[in-house]
ZAKEKE-866023 format. One record per residue: x, y, z of N, C-alpha, C in turn; residue in one letter. Coordinates in steps of 0.1 Angstrom, whole numbers, plus 2048, in hexadecimal, padded with zeros to 3 digits. Layout:
REM ZAKEKE-866023
XYZXYZXYZA/...
***
This chain:
REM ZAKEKE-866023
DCB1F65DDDC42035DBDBF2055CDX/DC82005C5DC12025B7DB91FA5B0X/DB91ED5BADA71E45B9D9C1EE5BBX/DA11F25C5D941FB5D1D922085C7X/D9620D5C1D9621B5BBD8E2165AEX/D9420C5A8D91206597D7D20059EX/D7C1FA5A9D6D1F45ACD662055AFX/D6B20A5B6D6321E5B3D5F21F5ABX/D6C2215A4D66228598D5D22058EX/D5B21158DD5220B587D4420D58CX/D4420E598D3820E59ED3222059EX/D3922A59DD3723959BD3323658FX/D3A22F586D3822F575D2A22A571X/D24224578D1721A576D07224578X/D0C22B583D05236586D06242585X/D10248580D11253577D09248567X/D10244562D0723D555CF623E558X/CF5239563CE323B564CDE248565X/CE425056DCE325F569CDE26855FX/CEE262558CED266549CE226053EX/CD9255540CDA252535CCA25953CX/CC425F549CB526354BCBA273544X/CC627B540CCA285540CC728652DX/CC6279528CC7277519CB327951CX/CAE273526C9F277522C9C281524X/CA328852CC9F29952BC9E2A1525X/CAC29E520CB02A6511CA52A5501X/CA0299503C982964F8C8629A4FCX/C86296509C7A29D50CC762AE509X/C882B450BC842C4508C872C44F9X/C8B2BD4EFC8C2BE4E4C842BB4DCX/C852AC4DCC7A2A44CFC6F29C4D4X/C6D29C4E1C622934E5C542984E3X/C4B2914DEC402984DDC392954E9X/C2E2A14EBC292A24F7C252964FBX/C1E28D4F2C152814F9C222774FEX/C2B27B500C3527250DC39272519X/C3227E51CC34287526C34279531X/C27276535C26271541C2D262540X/C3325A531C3B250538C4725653CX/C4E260535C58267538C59269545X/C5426D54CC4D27255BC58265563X/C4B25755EC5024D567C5F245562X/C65249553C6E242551C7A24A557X/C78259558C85262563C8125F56DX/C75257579C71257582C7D248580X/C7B23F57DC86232581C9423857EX/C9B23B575CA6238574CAC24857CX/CA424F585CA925A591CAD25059BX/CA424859BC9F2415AACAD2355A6X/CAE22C59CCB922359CCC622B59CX/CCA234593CD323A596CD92415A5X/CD02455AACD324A5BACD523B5C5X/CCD22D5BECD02295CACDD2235C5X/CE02225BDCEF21D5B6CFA2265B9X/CFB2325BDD0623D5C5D0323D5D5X/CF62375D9CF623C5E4CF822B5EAX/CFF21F5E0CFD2175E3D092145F5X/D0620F5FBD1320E60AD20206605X/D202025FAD301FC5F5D3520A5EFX/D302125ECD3821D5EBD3C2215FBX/D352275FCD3922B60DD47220614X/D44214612D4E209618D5820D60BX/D5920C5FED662115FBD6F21D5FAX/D692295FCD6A235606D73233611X/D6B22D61BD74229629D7F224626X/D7F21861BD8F213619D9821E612X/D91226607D9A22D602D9C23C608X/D9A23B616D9D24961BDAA24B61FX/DAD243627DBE24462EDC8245621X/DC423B615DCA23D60BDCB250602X/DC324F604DC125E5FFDC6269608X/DC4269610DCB271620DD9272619X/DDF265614DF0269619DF126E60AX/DE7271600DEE2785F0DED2885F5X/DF228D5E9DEF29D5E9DE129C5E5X/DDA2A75EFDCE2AE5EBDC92B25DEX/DD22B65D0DCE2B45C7DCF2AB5BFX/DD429E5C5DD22925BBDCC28D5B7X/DC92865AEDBB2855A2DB32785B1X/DBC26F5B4DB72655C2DB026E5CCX/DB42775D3DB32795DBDA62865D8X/DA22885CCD9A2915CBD902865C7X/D9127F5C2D862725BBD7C26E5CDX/D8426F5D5D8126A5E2D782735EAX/D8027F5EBD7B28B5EFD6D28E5EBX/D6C2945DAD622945D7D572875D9X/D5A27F5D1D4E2725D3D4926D5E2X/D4F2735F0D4C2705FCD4327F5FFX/D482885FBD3D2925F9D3128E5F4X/D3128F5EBD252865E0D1F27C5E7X/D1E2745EDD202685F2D1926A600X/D1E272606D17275614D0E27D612X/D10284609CFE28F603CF1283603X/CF627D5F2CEA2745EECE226B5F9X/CF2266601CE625A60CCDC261615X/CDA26B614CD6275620CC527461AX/CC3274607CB826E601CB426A5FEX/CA6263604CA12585FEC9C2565EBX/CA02485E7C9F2465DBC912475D9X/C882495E3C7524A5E1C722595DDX/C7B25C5E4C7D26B5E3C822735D4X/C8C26E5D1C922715C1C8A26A5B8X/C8325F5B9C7925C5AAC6B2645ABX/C6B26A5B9C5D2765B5C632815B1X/C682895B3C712915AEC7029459FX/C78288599C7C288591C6E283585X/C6227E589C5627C582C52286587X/C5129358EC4929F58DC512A9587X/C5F2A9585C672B457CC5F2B0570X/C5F2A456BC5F29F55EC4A2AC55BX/C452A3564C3A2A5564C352B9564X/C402BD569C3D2CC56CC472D555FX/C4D2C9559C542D2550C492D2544X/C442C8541C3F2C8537C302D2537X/C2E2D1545C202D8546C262E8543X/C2C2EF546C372FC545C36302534X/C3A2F2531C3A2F9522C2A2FB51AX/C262F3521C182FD519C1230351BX/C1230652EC0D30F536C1331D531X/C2131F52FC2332B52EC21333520X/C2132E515C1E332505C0F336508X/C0832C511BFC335515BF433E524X/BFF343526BFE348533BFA34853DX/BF633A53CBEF336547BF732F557X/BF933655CC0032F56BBF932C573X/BE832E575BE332357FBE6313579X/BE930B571BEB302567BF92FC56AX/BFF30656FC0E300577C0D305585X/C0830758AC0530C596C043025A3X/BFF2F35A0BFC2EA5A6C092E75A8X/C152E259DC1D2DF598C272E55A1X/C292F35A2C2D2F85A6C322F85B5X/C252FB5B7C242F85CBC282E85D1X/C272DF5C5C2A2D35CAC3D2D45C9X/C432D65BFC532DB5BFC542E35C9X/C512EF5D0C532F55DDC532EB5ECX/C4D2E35EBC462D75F1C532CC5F2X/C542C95E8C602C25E5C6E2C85E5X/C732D45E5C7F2DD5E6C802DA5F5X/C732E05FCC792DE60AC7D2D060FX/C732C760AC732BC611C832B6611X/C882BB605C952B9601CA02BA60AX/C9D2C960DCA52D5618CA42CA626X/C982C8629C982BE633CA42B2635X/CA52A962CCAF2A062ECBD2AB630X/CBE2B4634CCC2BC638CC82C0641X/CC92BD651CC22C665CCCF2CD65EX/CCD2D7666CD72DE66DCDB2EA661X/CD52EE659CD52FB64ECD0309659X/CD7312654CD131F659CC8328650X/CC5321640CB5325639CB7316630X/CAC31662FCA530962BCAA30861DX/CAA316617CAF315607CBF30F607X/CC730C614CD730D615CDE30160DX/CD22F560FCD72E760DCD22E85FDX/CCA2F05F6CC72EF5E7CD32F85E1X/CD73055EACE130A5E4CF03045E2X/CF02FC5F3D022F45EECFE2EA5E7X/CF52E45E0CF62DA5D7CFB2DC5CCX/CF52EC5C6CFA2EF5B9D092FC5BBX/D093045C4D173075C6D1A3075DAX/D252FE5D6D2C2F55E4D313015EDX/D2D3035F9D2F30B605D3031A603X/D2331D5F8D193245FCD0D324602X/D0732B608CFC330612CF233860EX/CE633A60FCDF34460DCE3353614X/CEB35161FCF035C627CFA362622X/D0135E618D0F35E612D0C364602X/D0435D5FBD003625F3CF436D5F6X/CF13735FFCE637F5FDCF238A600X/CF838560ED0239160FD0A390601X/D123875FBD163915EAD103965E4X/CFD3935E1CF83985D8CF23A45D9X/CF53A95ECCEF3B65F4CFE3C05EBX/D0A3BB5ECD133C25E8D123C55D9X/D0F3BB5D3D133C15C3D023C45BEX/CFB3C95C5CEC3CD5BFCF33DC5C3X/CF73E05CFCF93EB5D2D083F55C6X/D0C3EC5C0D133F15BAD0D3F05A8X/D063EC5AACFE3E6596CF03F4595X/CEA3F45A1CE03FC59FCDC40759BX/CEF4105A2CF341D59FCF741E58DX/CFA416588CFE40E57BCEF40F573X/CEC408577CDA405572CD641456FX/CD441B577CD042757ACD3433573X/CE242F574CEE43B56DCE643A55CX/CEE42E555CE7429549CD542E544X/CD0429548CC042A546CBB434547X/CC043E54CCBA44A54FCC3456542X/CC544E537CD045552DCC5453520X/CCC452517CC844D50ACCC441508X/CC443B503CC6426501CCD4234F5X/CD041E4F5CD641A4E8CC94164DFX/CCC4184CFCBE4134C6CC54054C6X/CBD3F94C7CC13E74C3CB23E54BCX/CAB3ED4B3CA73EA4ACCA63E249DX/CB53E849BCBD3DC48ECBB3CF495X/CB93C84A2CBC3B94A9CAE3B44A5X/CA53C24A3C933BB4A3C8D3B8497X/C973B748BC933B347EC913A747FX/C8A3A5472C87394471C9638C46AX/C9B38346FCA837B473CA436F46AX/CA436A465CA035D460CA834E469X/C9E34746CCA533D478CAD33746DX/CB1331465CB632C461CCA32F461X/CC834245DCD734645DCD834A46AX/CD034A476CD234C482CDD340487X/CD6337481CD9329488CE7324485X/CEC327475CF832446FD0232E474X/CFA33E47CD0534347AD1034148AX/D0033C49BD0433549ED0F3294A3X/D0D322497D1531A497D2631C492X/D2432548AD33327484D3B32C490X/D30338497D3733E4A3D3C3364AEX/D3232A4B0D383214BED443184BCX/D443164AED4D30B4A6D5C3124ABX/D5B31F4A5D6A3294A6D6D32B4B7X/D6432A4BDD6832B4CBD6F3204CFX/D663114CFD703094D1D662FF4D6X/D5B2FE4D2D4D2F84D2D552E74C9X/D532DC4D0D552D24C8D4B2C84C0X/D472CB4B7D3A2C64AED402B84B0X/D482AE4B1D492A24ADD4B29C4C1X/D442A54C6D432A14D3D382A94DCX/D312AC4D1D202B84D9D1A2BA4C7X/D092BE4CCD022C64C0CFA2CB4C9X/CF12D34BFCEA2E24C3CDA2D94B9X/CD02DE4C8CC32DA4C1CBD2EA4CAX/CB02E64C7CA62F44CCC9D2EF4D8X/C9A2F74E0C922F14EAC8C3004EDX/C842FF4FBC7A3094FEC84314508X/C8A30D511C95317516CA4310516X/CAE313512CBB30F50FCC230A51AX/CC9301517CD22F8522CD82F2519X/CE32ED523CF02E651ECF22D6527X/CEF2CD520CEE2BD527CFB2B6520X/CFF2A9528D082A3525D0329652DX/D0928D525D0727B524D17275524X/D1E27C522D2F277526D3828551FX/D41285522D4A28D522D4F28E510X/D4D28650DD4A2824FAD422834F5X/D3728F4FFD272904F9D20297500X/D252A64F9D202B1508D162B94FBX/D082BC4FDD022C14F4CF82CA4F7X/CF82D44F0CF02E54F2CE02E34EFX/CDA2ED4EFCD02F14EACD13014E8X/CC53074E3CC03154E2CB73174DFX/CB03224D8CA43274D7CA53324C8X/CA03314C0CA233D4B5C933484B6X/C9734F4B5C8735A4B7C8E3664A6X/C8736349CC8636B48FC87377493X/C8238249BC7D38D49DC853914A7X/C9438B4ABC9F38C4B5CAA3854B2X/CB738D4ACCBF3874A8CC93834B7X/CCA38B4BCCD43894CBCCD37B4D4X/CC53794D3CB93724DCCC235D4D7X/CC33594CECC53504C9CDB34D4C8X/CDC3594C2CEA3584C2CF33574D3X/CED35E4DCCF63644E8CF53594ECX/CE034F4ECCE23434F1CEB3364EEX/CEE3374E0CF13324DECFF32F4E3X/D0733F4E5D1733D4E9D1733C4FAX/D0D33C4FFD0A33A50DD0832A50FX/CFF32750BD0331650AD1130D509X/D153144FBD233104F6D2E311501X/D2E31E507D3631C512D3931751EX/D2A30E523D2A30552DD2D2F6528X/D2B2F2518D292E8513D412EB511X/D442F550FD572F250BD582ED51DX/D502F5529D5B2F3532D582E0535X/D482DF532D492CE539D542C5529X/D542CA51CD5F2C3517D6C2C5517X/D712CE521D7D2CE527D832C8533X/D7A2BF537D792B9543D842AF541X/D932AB548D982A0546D8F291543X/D9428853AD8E281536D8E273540X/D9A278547D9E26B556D9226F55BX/D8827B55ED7F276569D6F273564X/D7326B554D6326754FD5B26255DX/D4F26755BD45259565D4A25D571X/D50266579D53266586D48271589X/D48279599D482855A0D53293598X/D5F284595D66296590D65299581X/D5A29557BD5B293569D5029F569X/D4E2A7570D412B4570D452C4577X/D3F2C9571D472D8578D432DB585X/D4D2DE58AD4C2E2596D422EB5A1X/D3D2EE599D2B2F85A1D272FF592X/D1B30559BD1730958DD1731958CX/D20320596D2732F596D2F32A58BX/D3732358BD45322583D3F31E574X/D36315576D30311566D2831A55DX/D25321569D1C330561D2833F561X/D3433C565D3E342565D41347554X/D4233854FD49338540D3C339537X/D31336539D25338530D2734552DX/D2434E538D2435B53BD3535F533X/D3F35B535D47362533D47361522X/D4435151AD4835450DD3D35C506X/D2E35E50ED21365507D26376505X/D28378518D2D386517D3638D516X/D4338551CD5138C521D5638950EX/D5438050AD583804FDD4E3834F2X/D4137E4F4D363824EAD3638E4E4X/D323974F2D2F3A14F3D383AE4F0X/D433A84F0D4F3AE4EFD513B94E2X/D563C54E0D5A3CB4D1D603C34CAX/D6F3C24D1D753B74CBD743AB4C3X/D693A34CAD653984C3D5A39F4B7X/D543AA4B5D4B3A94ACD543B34A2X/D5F3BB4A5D683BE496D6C3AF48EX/D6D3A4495D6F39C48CD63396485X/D5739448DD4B38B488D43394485X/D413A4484D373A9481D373A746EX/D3F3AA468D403A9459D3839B454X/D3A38E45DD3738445ED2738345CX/D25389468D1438C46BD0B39845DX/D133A045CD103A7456D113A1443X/D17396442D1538F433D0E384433X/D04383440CFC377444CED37E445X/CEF38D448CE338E44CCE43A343EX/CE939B434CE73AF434CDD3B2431X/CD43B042CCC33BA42DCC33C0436X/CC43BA442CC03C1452CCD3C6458X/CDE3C4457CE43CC45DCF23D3450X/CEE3D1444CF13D743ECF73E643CX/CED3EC443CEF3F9447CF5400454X/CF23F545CCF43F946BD043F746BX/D0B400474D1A402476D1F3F8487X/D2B3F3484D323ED48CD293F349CX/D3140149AD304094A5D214034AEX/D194064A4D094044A5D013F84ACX/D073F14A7D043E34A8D0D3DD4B4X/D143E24B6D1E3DC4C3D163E54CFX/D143F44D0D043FC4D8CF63F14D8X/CF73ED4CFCEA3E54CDCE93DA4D6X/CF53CF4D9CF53C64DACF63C54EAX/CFD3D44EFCFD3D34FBCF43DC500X/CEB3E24FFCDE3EF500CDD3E6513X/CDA3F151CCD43EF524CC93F3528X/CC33ED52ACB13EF531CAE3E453AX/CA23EE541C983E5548C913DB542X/C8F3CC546C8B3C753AC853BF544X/C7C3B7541C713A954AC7A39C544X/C8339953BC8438753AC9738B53AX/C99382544CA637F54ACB0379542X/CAD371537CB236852ECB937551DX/CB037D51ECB2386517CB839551AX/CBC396527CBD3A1531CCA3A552AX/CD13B752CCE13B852ECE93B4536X/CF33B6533CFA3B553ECFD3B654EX/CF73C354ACF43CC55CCEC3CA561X/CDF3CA55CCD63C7564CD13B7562X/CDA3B155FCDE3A155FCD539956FX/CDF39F577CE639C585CD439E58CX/CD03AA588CC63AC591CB53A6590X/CB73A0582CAA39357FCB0387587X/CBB38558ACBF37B592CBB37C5A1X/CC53885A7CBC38A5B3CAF38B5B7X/CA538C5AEC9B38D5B1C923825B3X/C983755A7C963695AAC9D3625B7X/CA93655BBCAD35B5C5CA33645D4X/CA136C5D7C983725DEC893715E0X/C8A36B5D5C793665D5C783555DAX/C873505D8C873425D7C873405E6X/C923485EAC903495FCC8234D5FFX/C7E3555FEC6C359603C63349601X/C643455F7C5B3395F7C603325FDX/C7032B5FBC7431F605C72321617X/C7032F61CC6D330626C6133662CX/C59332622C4B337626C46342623X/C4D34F620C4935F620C40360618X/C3C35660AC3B35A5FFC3834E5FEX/C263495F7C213425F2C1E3415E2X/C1F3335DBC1D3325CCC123385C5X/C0833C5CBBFE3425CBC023515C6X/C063545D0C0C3655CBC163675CBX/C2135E5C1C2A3615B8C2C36A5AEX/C213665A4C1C37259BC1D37D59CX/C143855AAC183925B1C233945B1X/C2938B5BAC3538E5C2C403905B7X/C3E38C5ABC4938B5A4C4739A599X/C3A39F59BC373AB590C3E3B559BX/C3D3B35A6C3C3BE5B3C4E3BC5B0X/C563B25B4C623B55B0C693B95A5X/C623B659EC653BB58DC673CD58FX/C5A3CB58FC553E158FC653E559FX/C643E05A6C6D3E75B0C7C3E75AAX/C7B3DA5A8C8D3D65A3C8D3E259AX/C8A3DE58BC8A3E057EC823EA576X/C793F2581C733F8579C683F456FX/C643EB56EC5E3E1560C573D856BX/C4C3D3561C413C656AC3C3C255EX/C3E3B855DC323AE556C243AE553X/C233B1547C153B0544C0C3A5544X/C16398543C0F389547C1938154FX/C15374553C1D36D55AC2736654CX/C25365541C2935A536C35365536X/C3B371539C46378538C4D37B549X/C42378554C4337C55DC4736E565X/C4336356DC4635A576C4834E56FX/C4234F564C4234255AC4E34454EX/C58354550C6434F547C70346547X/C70340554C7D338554C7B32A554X/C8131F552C7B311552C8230B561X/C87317567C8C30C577C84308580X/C7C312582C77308591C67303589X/C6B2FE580C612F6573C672E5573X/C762E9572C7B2E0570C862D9579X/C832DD587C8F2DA58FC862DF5A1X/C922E05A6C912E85B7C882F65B7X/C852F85BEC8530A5C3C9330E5CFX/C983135C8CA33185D2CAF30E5CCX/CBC31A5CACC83165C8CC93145B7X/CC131A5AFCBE31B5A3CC432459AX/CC333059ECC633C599CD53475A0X/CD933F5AACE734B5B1CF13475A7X/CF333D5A2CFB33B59CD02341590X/CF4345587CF635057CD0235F580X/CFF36158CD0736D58FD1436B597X/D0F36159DD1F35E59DD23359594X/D20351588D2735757BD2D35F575X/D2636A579D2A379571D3537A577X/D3537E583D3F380591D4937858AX/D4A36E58AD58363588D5B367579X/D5236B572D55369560D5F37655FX/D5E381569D6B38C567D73388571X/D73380579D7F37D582D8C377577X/D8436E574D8C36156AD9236A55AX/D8736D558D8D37754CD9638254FX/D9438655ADA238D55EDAF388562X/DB1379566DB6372568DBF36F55EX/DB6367555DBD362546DC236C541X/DBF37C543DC6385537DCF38B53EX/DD538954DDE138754FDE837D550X/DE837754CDEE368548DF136D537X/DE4371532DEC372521DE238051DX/DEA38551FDE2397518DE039850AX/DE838F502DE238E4F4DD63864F4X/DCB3834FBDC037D4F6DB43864F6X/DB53924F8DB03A14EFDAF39F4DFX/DBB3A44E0DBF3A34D4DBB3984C8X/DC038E4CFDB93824CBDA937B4C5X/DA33854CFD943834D0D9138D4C5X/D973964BDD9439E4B6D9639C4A7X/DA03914A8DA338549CD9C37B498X/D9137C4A3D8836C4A1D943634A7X/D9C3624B1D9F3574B6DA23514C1X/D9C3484C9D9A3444D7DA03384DAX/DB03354D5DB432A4DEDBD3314E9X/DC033B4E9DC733E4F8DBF33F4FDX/DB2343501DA8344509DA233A509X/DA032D506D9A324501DA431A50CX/DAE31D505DB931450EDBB31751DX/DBF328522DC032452FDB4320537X/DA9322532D9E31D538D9E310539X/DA030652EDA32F8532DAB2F353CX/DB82FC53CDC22F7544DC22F8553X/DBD307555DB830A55EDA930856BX/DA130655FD91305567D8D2F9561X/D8B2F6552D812EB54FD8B2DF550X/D992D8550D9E2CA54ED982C755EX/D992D056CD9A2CE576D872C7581X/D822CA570D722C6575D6D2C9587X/D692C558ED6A2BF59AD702BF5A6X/D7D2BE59BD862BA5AED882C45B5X/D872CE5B4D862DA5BCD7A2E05BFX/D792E75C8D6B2EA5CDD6E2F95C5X/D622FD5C3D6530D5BDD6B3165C2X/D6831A5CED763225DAD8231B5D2X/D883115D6D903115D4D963125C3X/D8E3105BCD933105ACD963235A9X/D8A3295B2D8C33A5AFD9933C5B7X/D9C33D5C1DAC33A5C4DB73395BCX/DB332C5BDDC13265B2DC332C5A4X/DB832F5A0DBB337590DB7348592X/DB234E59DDB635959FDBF3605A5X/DC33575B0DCE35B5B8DC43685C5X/DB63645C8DAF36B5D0D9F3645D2X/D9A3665DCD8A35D5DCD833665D4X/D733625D5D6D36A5C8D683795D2X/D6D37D5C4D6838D5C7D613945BBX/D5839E5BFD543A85B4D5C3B35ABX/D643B25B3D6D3BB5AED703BF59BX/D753B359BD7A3AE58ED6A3B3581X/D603AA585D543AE581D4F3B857CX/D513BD587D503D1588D573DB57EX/D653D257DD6C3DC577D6C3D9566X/D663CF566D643CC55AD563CF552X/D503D055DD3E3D855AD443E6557X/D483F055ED4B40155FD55402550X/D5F3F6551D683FB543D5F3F853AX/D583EE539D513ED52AD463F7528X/D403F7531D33403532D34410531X/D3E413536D44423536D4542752EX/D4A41F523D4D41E513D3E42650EX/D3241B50ED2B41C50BD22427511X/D1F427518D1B431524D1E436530X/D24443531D30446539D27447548X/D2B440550D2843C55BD2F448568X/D2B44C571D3045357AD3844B583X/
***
């Protein structure tokens, strides 16, 4: 058996490696590549998608599978064996289901539609990605296809990125907690706003960038195992478990805009380097869905960013980094500032509260195209028409309106965007979790200091990468499946503060 397990994992290892290393051309394409590479780039992520997939979907995995099942049967279900098996036969029966013809177009029209994106949108032009476009809708479904027997077409894009969810499943939660956010929305907005005027000074990128970094460093950000570059929209990539690395964006004329991304990155980049180091190169060396991975982004940006707490320790900080511009402005002030709610058009920059509801608006639109309602064509509309209804607010161009996000630029249509909110959802489940486990990490957070929080999250969510499906990880470290509950109560206490809510 431990022939059979040691030839797996060489052969997972070979193709995860190939993976990774089209995952290093990505990263440099959104960083330092200049444009004129675009179209070899195209075809060099077009081969190494297509070799990497047929090297996982090769049938000597499947035949070592077979041998290693009975073995795995008689361990405990959480054994690192028996979860290696579990997952990678999951994994395993997905990929063969796609052809490798299939994954190197794909993967030469992401390339090809990302790059067109970024210049299309600085100049607001979306008939220009529009082609682009309708051909990734094209391709999403075709996708959906290799999964017959779905009850919406979006179902097989959605379990790819969080496992035994549904589109049916995720609209009924997001029918539940719209109906509780809106009254929220509503309550708030119809008051007096907070002034975050002090945020719209000019920032200089430079001490934006240092200041940044000091902050991800103190969290628990490992520079001698990740770095921070700039790109057009922010993401967090990794090449091995000894090499998980961020991006962000600085905007001069927005100090929250550069910083929040930057501890939002940071926080997906601690949970993939908390990943036990036994499952480099496997299925289980990656987080477990991307509810749970946008869990902790969300939780170290807001549940701790955003926090009073954390800014009685780091506002003095900020304020001898930046005092021309907050000099004057008071704790109180600036902590109003940083959480001000409004109606706003860009998602990336949104509050808290009405976070949730740029999201639903995207995964509702994703279903309308993947099933026909709603053509690439009249996106644009459709997406000003949901703007004005949701949010109150519409877009005055597409370059703020259909062309703000880099997903379905750079990836699927469908199964893109639920994830963010089930983030939220999980990021107060867990945080309520850990602070009954240790109630000093309030307090703590008010010190500048994050290894109890840092820690049970390791011990708890990030060493376990993988081997649990996310049901079961919200379980086992909540002691309940996911609920809003927790969410909620942690929206009303902090907000209530700030704006007394009915």
């Amino acid at each position: 058996m431990n022939d059979r397990i040691a030839k797996l994992k060489s052969r997972l290892m070979e193709a995860n490696d190939i993976a990774l290393a089209n995952a290093l051309l990505y990263w440099d394409q959104t960083t330092y590549m200049p444009s004129g590479g675009a179209a070899a780039r195209a075809r060099q992520s077009a081969i190494l998608s297509r070799i990497a997939h047929e090297k996982l979907s090769d049938p000597e995995i499947g035949r070592l599978l077979d041998e290693l099942q009975p073995y795995a049967d008689s361990l405990p279900y959480d054994s690192d064996v028996a979860a290696l098996i579990r997952v990678t036969r999951r994994k395993y029966e997905r990929v063969i289901k796609v052809p490798p013809a299939f994954v190197a177009e794909l993967s030469s029209h992401t390339a090809e539609s990302y790059q067109a994106w970024t210049g299309a949108r600085p100049d607001n032009d979306f008939p220009r990605v529009q082609p682009f476009l309708e051909k990734t809708l094209d391709l999403s479904r075709r996708y959906a296809e290799f999964f017959p027997g779905y009850a919406h077409i979006a179902d097989p894009l959605i379990d790819e990125a969080d496992f035994g969810m549904t589109a049916k499943t995720i609209s009924a939660l997001f029918t539940e907690l719209r109906g509780q956010l809106v009254p929220i929305v509503d309550s708030i907005t119809s008051g007096q706003l907070a002034d975050d005027s002090c945020l719209r000074l000019n920032y200089p990128e430079a001490g934006q960038w240092a200041f940044g970094i000091d902050i991800i460093r103190s969290l628990g950000y490992d520079f001698e195992r990740g770095r921070q570059d700039k790109t057009h929209h922010p993401f967090t990539t990794k090449f091995s478990l000894g090499d998980v690395r961020i991006t962000t964006r600085i905007h001069e004329d927005d100090l929250t805009s550069g910083l929040f991304s930057t501890m939002h990155e940071a926080g997906h980049a601690m949970y993939e380097q908390g990943i036990s180091r036994d499952y480099e190169s496997t299925p289980l060396g990656e987080g477990t869905s991307a509810g749970v991975h946008e869990s902790q982004s969300r939780l170290w940006e807001n549940v701790v960013g955003r926090s009073r707490r954390f800014w009685e320790h780091y506002y003095p900080h900020l304020r001898a980094a930046f005092p021309a511009q907050l000099g004057e402005v008071s704790l109180d002030a600036f902590y109003r500032a940083i959480n001000r709610v409004k109606r706003s058009l860009i998602r990336t920059d949104s509050d808290e509260v009405t976070y949730n509801l740029h999201v639903m608006l995207r995964f509702d639109l994703e279903l309308a195209l993947l099933d026909g309602r709603l053509a690439v064509r009249d996106l644009p509309d459709a997406w000003r028409e949901r703007y004005k209804e949701d949010l109150g607010v519409a877009p005055a161009d597409d370059r703020d309106g259909v062309m703000q996000d880099v997903h379905w630029y750079s990836g699927f249509i469908g199964g893109s965007f639920q994830g963010y909110t089930l983030g939220n959802i999980l990021s107060g489940q867990f945080f309520e979790a850990a602070l009954r486990a240790h109630p000093e990490i309030t307090a703590e957070i008010g010190r500048g200091q994050f290894a109890t929080l840092l820690g049970w999250l390791r011990d708890n969510i990030y060493t376990h990468g993988s081997k649990f499906t996310s049901a079961e990880l919200v379980q086992r470290v909540t002691g309940s499946p996911l609920t809003i509950a927790p969410y909620l109560r942690y929206l009303r206490g902090k907000y209530d503060d700030l704006y007394p809510i009915p």
